[in-house]
N, C-alpha and C positions, 0 to 999 in steps of 0.2 A: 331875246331874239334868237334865230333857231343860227345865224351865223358865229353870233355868240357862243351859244351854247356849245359847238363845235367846236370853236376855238379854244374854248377853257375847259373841254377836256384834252385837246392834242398838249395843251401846257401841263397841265394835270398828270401827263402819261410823261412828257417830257422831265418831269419834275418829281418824279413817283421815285425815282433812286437814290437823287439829292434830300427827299425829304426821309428817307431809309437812314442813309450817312451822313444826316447832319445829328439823329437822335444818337444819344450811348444809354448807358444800360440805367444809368440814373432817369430818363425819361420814360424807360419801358417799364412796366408793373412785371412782367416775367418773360424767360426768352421767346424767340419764337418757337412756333412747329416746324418740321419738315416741311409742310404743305405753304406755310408763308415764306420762308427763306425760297424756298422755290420760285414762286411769285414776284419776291422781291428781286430775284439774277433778272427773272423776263420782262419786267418791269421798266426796266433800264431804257435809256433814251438808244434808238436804232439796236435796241438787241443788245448791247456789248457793253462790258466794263472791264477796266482794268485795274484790277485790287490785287492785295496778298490774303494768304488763307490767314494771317493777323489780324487784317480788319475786315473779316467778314464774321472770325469767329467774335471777335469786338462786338460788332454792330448787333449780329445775331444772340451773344450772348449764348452763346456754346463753346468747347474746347477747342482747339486744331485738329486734333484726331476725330474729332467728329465730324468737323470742316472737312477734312480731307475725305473720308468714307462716302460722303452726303453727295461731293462734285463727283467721285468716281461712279458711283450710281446712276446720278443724273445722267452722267458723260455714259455711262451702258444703256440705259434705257433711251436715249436718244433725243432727251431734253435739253442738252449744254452741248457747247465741245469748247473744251479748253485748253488752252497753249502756254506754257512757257517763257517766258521772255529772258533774254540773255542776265538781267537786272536780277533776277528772280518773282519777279511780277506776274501775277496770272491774267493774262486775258480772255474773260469768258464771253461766249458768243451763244446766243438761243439761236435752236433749229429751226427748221419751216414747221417742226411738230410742233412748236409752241407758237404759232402766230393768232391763231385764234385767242390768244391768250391777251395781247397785246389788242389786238382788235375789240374787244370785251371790254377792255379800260377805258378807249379812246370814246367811248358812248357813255361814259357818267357824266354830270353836269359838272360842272367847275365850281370850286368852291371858292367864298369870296378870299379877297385876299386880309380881310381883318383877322379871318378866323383861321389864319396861318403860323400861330402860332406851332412849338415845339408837341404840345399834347394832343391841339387839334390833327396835326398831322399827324401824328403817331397812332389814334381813334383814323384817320379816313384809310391812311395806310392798311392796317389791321382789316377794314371794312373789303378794300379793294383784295388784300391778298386771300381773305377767305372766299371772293366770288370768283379770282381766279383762281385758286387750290383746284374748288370743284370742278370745273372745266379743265382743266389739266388734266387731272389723275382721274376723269370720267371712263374715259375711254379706257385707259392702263386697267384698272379695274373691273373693267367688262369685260374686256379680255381676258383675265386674270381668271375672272368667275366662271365664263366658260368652258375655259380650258379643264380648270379643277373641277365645274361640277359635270362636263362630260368623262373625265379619269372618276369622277364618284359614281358615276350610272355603269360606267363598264365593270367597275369592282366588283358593284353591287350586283350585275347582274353575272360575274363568275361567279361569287358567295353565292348564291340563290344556286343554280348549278352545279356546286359540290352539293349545296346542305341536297338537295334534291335526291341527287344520284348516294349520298350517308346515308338519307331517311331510308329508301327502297334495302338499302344493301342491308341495316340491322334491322328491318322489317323483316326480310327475308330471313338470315339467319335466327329472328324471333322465334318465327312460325317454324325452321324445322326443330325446336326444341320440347314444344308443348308436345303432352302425349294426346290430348284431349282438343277438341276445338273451342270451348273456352279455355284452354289454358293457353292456347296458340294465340288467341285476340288478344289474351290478356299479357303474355309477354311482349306480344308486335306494340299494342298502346305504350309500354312501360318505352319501348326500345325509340320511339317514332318522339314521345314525349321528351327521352335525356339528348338525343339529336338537336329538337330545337330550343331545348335549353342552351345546348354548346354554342350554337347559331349566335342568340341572342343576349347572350349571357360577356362577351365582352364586349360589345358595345355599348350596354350599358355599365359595366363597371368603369369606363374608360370619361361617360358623360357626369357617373357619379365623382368619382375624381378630378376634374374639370372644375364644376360645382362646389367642390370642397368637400364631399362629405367622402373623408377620408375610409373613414370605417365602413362604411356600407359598400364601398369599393370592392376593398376588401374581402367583405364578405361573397360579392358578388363571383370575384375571383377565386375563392375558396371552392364554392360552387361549380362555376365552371371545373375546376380543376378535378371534383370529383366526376363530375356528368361523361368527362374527359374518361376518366378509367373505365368507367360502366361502357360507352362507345366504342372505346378501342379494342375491349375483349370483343363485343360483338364483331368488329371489322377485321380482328386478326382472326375470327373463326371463320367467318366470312371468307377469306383470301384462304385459309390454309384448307377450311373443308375444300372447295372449288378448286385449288391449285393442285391439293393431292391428287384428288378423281381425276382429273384433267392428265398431270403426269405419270397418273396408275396406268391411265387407259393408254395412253401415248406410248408408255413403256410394254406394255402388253401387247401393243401390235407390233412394236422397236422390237421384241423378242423374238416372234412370230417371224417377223420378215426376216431375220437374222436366220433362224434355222432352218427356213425354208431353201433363202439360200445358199446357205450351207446342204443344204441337199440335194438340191438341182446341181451345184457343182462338184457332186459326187457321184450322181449319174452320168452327169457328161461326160467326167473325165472316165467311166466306166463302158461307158456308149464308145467312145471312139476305140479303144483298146477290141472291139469287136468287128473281125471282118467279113464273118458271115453275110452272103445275102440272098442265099436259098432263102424261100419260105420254111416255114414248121414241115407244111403239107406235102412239096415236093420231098422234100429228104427224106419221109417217111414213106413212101410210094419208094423209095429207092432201097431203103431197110426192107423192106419185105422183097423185093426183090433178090436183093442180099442174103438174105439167111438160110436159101434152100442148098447155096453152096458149105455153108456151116455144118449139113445136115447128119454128117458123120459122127461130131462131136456133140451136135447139139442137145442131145438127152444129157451126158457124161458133162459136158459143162453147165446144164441148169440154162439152155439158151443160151451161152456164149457169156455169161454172170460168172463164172466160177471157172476160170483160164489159168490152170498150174503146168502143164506141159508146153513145151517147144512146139511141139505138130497143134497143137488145141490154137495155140495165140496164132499162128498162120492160118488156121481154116479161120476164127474168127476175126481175124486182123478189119477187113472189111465191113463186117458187122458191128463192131466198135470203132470205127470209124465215122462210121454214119450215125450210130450212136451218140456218139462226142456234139457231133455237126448238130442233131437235133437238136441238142439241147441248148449248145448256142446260140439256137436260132429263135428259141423259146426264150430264154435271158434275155433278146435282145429285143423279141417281142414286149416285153414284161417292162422293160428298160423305157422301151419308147411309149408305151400308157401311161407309165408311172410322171413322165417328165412331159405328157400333154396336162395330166391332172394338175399338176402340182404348179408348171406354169400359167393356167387359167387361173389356179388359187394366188399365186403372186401377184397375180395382175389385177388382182381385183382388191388386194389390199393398199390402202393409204402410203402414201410415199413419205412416209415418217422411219427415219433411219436413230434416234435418240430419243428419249423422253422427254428431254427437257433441253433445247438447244440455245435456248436464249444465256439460262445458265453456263452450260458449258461454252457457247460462243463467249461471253463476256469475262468469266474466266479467262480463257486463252488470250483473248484481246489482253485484257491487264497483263498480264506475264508479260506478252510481245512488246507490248509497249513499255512497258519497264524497266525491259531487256535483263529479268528474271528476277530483280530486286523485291519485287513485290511479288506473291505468292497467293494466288485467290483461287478457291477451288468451287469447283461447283455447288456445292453448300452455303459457300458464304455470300455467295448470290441469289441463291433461291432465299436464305435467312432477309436479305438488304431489300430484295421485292417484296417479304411478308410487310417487313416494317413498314415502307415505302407505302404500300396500299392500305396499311392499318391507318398511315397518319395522316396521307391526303383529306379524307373527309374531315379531320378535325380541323383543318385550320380556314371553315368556313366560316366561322365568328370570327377569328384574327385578319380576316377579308375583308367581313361587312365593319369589323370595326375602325379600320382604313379607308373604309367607305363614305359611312357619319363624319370622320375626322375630315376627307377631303370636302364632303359636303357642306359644311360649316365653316370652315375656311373660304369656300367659294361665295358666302354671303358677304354683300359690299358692308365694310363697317361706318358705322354713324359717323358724319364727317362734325370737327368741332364746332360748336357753338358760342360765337360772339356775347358777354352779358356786359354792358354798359361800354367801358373806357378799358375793361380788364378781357383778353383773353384766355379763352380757358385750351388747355393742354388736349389735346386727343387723345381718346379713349382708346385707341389702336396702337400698335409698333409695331416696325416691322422689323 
């Protein structure tokens, strides 16, 4: 009858803890799992029991340290909460997360009460904890799985993104080595080829390993680690051709700007010292004016050039006067072209005042920050960015192979399987 049948599973459920703790280890064929001990706490009549971790590890047929690890767990993941008791008694209580659990038992049929024996219960027990394992730790491990296999797609898809950005770079430095265009294909194939060797070369050393075939691992590794040298020449030729050119040309213009302006502030300061502001043209209308009072001396001094007498420097005193002023005015003309040129030329080049700022900025920073203890000079930061860019692209196979690993973990493992009267162990640990 279907009021029956209700009935004698709510006894069933009522009786599912008692029939737990009435077995010892002489009625069980081997201990339980994690997944039936679990079962067995939610099981419990209203949620709760109050035991020591003695007679659970008893009942369960595990140690106390392992009792103890199992409830702390449980009690993280939000399956139990356990208290204390002044006595030293533990009272464990299931959560609202485990009710579905208990609800799942209360819908078995009632078994008769002949076949209540010690073994038979120990066989329906077994029965019930492994329908409720699965429904527990359903969800926990869907969660699980997509946690890790969304951290395995994002891995994978950096991995995929260095190898990418390795491939081009020793492609490239391939091609400028050939002198010939088959010799350029034929290095860029060689170069593109030990790339994704590296890619793919420790993930699967890592699955051979796994698998057991120790050796082949191995070998796989051995490999990799050559593929490794042939890459990293090409990536440190890569970084160093590119970083030179880059800071040749940087410093070439760093040079340039430097002497230029070193120049304009040698005019300027030469410009100001100058107070002329006749033109060239007026002073020279004023010289000829000038010189017909010279006129006495002027054969006898070569034009007022060649002044050894007292009476000669008085007739020409005027003449060399405006003389002087000319040519003042000439310098200062010459003065002011020279510093229109040469500021259009400044101004048009790049505002790069060093060749390599990153280096020298990061230098200095380490000093300052060290408070002069440590000592780094611009070299040994240009040296730490070659390296630095050499060995990025190779750790795109130590990526993808964190990748497989997190992938593989993300697959739910086969939950155990029931054969007769004897439980069998899970295939899993965690």
């Amino acid at each position: 009858m279907p009021g029956t049948k209700h009935n004698g599973g709510r006894a069933l459920h009522d009786d599912l803890c008692r029939f737990h703790g009435a077995l010892n280890m002489n009625d069980r064929l081997e201990p339980f799992t994690d997944e039936q001990a679990l079962a067995w706490l939610l099981a419990c009549p209203q949620g709760r029991i109050e035991t020591t971790v003695s007679d659970l590890a008893r009942h369960w047929g595990w140690n106390r340290t392992k009792v103890f690890r199992r409830l702390r767990r449980w009690a993280v993941d939000g399956y139990i909460v356990r208290a204390l008791e002044p006595s030293g008694r533990s009272v464990i209580t299931a959560t609202s997360r485990s009710d579905h659990a208990a609800n799942s038992v209360n819908n078995i049929v009632a078994v008769p009460e002949s076949s209540k024996s010690p073994t038979s219960a120990a066989t329906t027990t077994v029965h019930l904890a492994e329908q409720s394992e699965r429904q527990l730790l359903g969800a926990a491990q869907t969660r699980r799985a997509v946690l890790r296999g969304t951290a395995s797609a994002g891995f994978a898809a950096v991995a995929s993104a260095i190898a990418w950005f390795g491939i081009k770079i020793n492609a490239w430095y391939g091609e400028t080595l050939g002198e010939t265009a088959e010799a350029r294909s034929l290095i860029v194939g060689l170069s593109v080829s030990a790339d994704v060797l590296a890619l793919l070369l420790p993930a699967a050393a890592r699955a051979l390993w796994v698998d057991g075939h120790r050796a082949s691992s191995g070998v796989a590794w051995a490999l990799w680690t050559t593929t490794l040298v042939i890459t990293l020449m090409a990536t440190i030729g890569f970084a160093a051709l590119n970083i030179a050119d880059t800071t040749a040309a940087r410093g070439k213009i760093a040079v340039e700007s430097q002497n230029l302006r070193a120049r304009l502030d040698r005019m300027r300061a030469e410009r100001a010292t100058i107070a002329e502001t006749r033109s060239a043209a007026s002073i020279e209308a004023e010289l000829q004016r000038a010189q017909p009072s010279a006129a006495a001396v002027w054969r006898a001094t070569a034009g007022c050039r060649d002044v050894t007498l007292p009476e000669s420097g008085q007739a020409c005193a005027n003449v060399l006067t405006l003389r002087q002023a000319l040519g003042t005015a000439q310098r200062r003309d010459t003065l002011d072209a020279d510093l229109r040129d040469a500021e259009t030329q400044f101004a048009r080049l790049p505002a790069i005042l060093t060749a390599d700022p990153q280096a020298e900025t990061a230098a200095q920073l380490i000093n300052w920050a060290t408070f002069g203890l440590i000592k780094f000079a611009a070299d040994d930061i240009r040296m730490a960015r070659v390296a630095g860019m050499a060995l990025m692209p190779q750790i795109a196979g130590l990526v993808l192979m964190l990748a497989t690993a997190l992938w593989q973990s993300s697959r739910p493992p086969a939950p155990p399987r029931i054969s007769g009267r004897r439980s069998r162990r899970s295939a899993w640990t965690r």
